[in-house]
Every structure is written in C-alpha cells, then in structure tokens.
Backbone as CSV, one residue per row, in Angstrom:
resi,resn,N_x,N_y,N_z,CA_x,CA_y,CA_z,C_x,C_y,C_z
1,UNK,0.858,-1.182,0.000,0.000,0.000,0.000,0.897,1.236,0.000
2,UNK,0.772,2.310,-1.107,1.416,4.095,-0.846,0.838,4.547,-0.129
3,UNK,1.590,5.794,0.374,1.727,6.445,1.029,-0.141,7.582,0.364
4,UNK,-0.554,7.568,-0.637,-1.579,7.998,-1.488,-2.891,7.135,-1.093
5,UNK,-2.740,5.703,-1.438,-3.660,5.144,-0.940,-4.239,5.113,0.703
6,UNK,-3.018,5.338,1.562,-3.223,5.429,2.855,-4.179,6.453,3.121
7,UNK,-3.638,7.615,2.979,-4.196,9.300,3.006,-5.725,9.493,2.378
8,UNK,-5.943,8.057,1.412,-7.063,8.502,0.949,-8.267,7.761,1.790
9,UNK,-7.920,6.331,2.098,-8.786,5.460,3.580,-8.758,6.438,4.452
10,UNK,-8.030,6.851,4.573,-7.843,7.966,6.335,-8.769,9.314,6.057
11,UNK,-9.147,9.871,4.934,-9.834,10.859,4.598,-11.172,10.787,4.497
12,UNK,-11.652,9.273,3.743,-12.268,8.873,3.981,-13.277,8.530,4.830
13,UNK,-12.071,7.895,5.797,-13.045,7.509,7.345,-13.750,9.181,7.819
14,UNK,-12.912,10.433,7.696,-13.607,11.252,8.118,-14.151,11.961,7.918
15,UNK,-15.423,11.487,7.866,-16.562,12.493,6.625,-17.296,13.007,7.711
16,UNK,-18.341,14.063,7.064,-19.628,14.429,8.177,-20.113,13.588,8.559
17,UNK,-20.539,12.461,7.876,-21.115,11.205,8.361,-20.977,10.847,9.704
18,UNK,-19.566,11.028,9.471,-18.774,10.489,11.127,-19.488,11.027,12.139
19,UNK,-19.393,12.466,11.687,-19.583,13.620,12.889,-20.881,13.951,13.105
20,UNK,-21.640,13.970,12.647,-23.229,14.265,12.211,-24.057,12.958,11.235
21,UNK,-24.811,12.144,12.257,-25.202,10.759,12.050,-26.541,11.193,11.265
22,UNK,-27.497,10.157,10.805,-28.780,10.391,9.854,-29.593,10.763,10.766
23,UNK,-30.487,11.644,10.725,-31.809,12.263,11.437,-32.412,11.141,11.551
24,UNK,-32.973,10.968,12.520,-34.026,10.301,13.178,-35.286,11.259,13.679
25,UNK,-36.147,10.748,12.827,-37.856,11.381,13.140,-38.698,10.342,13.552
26,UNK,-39.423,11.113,14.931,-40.419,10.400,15.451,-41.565,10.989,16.272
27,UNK,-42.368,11.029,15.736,-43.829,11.735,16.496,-43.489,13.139,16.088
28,UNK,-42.879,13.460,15.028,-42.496,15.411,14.754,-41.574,15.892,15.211
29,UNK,-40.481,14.869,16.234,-39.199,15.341,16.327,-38.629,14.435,15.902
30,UNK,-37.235,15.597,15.243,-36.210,15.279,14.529,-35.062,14.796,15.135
31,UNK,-34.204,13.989,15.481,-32.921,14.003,16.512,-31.255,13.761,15.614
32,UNK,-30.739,14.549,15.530,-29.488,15.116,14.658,-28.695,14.455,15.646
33,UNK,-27.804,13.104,15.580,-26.867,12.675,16.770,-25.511,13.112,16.463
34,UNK,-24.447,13.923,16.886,-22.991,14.367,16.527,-22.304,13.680,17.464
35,UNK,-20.617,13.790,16.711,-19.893,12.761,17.570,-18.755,13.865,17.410
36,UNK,-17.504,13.804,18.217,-16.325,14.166,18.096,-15.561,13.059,17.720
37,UNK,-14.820,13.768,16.534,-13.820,12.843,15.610,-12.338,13.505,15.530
38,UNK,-11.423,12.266,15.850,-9.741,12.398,15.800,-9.514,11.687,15.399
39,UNK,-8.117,11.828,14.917,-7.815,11.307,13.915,-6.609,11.420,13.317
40,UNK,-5.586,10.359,13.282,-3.812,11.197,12.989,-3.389,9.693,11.697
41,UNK,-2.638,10.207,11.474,-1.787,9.196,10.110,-0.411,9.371,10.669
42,UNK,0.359,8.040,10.678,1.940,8.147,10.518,2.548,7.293,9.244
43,UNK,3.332,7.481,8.546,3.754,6.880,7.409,5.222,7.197,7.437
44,UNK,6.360,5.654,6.679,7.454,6.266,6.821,8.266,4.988,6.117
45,UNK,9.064,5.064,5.537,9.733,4.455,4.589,11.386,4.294,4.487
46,UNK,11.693,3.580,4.053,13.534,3.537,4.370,14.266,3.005,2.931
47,UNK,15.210,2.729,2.951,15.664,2.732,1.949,17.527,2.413,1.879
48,UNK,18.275,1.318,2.298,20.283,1.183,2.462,20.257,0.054,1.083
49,UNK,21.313,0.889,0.730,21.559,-0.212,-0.428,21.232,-0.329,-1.170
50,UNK,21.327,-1.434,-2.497,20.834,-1.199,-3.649,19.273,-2.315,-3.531
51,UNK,19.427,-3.233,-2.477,18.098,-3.990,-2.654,17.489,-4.109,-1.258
52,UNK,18.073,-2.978,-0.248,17.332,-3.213,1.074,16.071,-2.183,0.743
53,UNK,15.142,-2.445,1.271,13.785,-1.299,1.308,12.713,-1.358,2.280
54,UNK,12.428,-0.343,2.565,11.611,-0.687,3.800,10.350,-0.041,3.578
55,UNK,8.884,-0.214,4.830,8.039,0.959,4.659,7.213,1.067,5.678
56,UNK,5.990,1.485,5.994,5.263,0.943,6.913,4.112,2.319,7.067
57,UNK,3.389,2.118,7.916,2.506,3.294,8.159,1.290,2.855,8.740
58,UNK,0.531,3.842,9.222,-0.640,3.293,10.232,-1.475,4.724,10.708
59,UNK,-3.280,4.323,10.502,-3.722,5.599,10.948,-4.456,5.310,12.128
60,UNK,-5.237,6.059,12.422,-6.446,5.992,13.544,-7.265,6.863,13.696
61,UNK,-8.414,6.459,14.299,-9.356,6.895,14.203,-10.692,6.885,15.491
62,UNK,-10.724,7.799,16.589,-11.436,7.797,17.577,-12.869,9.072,17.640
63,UNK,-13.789,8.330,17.599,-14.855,9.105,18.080,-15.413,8.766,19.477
64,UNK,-16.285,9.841,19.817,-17.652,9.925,20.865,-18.330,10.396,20.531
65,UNK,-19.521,10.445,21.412,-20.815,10.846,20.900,-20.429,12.334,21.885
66,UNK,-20.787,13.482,21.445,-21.181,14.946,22.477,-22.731,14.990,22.539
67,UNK,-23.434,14.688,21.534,-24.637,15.387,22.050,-25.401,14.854,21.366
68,UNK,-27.175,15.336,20.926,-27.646,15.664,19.978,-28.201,16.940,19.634
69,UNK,-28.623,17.095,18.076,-29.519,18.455,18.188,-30.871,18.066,17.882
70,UNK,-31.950,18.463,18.873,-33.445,18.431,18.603,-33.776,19.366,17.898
71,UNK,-34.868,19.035,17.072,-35.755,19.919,16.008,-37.307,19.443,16.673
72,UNK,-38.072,20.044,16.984,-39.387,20.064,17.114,-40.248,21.349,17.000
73,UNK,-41.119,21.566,16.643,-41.797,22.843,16.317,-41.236,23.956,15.203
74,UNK,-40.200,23.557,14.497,-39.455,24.712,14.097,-38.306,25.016,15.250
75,UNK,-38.303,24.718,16.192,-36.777,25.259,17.074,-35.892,23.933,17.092
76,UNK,-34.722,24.480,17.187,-33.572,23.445,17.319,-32.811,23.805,18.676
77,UNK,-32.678,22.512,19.427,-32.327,22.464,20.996,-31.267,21.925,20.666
78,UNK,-30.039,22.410,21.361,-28.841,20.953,21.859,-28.975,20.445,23.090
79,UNK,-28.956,18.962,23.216,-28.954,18.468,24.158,-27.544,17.268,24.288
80,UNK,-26.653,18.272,25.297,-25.178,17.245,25.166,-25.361,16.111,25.517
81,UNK,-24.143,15.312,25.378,-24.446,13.844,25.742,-23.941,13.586,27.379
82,UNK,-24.408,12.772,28.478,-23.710,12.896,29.525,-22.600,11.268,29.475
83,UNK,-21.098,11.622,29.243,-20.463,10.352,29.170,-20.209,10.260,30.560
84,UNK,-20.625,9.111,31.655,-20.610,8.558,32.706,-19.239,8.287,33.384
85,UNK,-18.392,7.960,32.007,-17.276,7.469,32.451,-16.465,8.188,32.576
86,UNK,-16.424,9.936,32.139,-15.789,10.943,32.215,-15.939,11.468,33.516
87,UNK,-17.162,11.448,34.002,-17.962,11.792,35.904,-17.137,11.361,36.347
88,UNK,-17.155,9.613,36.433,-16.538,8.665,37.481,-15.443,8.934,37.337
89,UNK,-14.288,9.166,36.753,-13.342,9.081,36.719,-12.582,10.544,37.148
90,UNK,-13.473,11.820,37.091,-12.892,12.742,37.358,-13.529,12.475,39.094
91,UNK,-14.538,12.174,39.812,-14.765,11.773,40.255,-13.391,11.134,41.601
92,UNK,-12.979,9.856,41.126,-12.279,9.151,41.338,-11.531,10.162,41.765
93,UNK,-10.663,10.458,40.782,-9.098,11.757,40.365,-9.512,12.871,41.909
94,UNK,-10.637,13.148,42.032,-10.873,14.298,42.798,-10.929,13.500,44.813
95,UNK,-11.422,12.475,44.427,-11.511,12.137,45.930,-9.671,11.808,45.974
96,UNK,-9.145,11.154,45.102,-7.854,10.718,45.278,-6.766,11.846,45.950
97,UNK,-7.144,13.192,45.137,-6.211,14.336,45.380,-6.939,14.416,47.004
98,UNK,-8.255,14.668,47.498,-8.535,14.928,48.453,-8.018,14.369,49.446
99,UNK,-7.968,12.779,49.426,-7.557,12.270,50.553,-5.658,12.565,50.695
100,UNK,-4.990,12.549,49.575,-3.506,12.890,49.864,-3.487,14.109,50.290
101,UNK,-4.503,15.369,50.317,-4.841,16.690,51.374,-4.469,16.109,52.411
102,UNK,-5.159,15.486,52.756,-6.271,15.037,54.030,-5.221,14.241,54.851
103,UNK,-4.335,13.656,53.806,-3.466,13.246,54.831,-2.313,14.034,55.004
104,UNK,-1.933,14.688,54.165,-0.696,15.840,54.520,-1.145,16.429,55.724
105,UNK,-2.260,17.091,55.926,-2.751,17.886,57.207,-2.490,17.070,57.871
106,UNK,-3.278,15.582,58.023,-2.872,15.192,59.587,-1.495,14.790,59.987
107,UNK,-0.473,14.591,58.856,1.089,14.557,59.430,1.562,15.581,59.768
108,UNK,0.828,17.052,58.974,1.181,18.323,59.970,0.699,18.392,61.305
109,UNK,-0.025,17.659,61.592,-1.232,17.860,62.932,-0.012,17.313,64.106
110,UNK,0.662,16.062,63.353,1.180,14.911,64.342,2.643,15.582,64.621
111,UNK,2.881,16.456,63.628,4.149,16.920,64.072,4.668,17.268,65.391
112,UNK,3.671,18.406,65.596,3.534,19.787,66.167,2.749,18.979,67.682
C-alpha cells in the first residue's frame, strides 16, 4: 500500500457522516446525533543499499458521541451527551487528590 492510498482510507473515514449521524424522526421530532472525531496518520519508509527497502505506516481513528440536536416545532435544541465514564473518573481523580490533602494535614497535625 502508498503512502496515497493510505491518506485517501484515512480521509475517507472522516466524513460528516462520522460527525453528524442520519436524522431520526419520530412523532415530529427530529434528533441530529454528533460525535467528536480524531484522527492522525503516521507513514514512513527507508531505503540502504541497492536492494534493502523498507516501509510501513498506520492511521487511527477515535470518536464519541457529544450530544444531539433536537428539532421540534421549528426550534432546534442541543442536548449534550452525559459520558458517565468521564464523571466517574474525574470523580475518582478528585476524591484521590482529596484524601492525599487530608493526609498531609494530619502529618502536619502529628508533628507539632
């Protein structure tokens, strides 16, 4: 596979499609689902000698969902998405810092 063909799968994968899914209508509302899309390419090639040759390359490709947009009546609402696992984990991160507070104070406490 070139370095051309790569760039063009990888361009590919990221269309609006990605980012902005098919409307869904039901009972007169519309629901527009969007995602956040990333996305990087590395490619790289070598070359000693008259018959050594090398090559290689590799892309990727990560989405989530953020939200949707509602349509009903003529108005359009956003309604973000809530990812759970972003809560818990900042969550987590926040009691963690708290308790290494929590214990610095009381080795100041025990000093003194």
């Amino acid at each position: 596979m070139d370095l051309e063909e790569t760039l063009k799968g990888t361009y590919d994968a990221m269309t609006v499609k990605r980012v902005y899914g098919d409307p869904i209508e039901k009972d007169g509302v519309t629901v527009i689902p969007a995602a956040a899309i990333r996305g990087g390419l590395g490619y790289g090639s070598g070359r000693q000698g008259d018959e050594a040759e090398g090559g290689g390359g590799g892309s990727g490709l990560s989405a989530r969902p953020v939200g949707v947009y509602r349509i009903e009546s003529g108005k359009v609402t956003w309604e973000p998405a809530l990812d759970l696992t972003r809560i818990a984990l900042l969550g987590q991160v926040v009691a963690i810092v708290a308790l290494l507070v929590l214990r610095s104070v009381l080795r100041e406490r025990r000093k003194r």
